[in-house]
N, C-alpha and C positions, 0 to 999 in steps of 0.2 A: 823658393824652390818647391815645386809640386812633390809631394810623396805618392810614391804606386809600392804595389805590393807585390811581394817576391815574385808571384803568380803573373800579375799584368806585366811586369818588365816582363819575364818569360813569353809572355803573349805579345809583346814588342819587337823584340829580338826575333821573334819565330817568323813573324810578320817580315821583316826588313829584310833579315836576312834569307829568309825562304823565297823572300820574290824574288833574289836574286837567283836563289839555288833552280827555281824553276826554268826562272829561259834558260840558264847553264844548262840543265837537262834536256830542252826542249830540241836544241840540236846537238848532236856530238860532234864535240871539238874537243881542243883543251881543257877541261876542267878547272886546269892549274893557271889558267890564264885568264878566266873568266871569273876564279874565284878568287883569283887579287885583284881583279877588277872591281869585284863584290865590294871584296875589302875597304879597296883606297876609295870606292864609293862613301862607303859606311863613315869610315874617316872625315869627311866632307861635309858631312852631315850639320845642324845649325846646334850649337851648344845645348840646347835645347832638348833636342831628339837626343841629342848626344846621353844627355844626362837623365832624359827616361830610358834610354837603352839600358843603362849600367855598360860593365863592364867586362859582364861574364857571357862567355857566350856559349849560344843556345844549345841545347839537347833540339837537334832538327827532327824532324817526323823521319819515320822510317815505315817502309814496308811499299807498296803496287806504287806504280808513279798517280794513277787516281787517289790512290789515299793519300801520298803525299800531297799532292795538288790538293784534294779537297780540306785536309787543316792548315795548311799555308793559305787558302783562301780564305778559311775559317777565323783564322788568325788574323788577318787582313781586317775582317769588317770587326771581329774585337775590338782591334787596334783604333780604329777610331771609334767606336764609343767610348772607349775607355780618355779616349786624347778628349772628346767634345765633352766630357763629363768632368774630367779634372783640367783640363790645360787646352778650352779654344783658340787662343791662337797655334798653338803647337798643331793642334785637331787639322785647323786651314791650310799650312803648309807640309803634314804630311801625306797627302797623294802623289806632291810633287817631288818630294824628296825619295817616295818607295820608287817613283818609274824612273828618276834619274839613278836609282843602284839596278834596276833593269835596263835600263841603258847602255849604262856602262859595263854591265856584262852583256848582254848582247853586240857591243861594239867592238869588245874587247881582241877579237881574231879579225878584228877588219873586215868587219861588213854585218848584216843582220838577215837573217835568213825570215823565212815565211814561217817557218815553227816556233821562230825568238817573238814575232809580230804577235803570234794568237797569244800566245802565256802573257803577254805585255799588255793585249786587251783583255784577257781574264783577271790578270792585274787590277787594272782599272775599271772593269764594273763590281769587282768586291769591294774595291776605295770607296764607289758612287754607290752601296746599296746601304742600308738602312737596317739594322737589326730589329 
């Protein structure tokens, strides 16, 4: 069992969970439909992530949807140092596991609009960048 500290599970959690909070934002729809989407995502998730997520869940960012965006993405490229540092394989499959809880909230209202697409690519080059 890998240990992370109160701090980086927070940085995990923010991460997961804020990708999904993003494409939720990115078009408006249901909220409530996209964030049990999030959810039964998160749920899904490999024992693994599961058990660096913890249990608690996050204090999300608040404040301009650019700030929010910008520590949700912030969080993002944490989130994998922190995985490639303590737990590489965990490190390897979580880019796939943050875009499948974007996924599934973007798919959640039955369909994926062009503004769920961009938050989904801003997604994915915090996953690919490098601290």
């Amino acid at each position: 069992m890998t240990e992370y500290t109160d701090e980086e599970r927070q940085t995990l959690r923010i991460a997961v969970y804020g990708a999904g909070l993003l494409v939720s934002k990115a078009d408006p729809g249901s909220m409530e439909v996209e964030g049990s989407a999030t959810a039964t995502a998160i749920k899904s998730l490999s024992p693994e992530l599961q058990e660096a997520l913890g249990t608690v869940f996050p204090k999300l960012p608040r404040g301009s949807a650019a700030q929010v965006e910008g520590e949700v993405l912030d969080a993002l490229r944490q989130s994998v140092a922190i995985l490639k540092a303590k737990a590489p394989r965990v490190a390897r499959a979580f880019p796939d596991a943050v875009v499948s809880v974007c996924d599934a909230a973007a798919n959640a209202d039955g369909g994926v609009s062009q503004p769920e697409v961009a938050a989904i690519t801003k997604v994915k080059a915090a996953l690919a960048e490098e601290l």
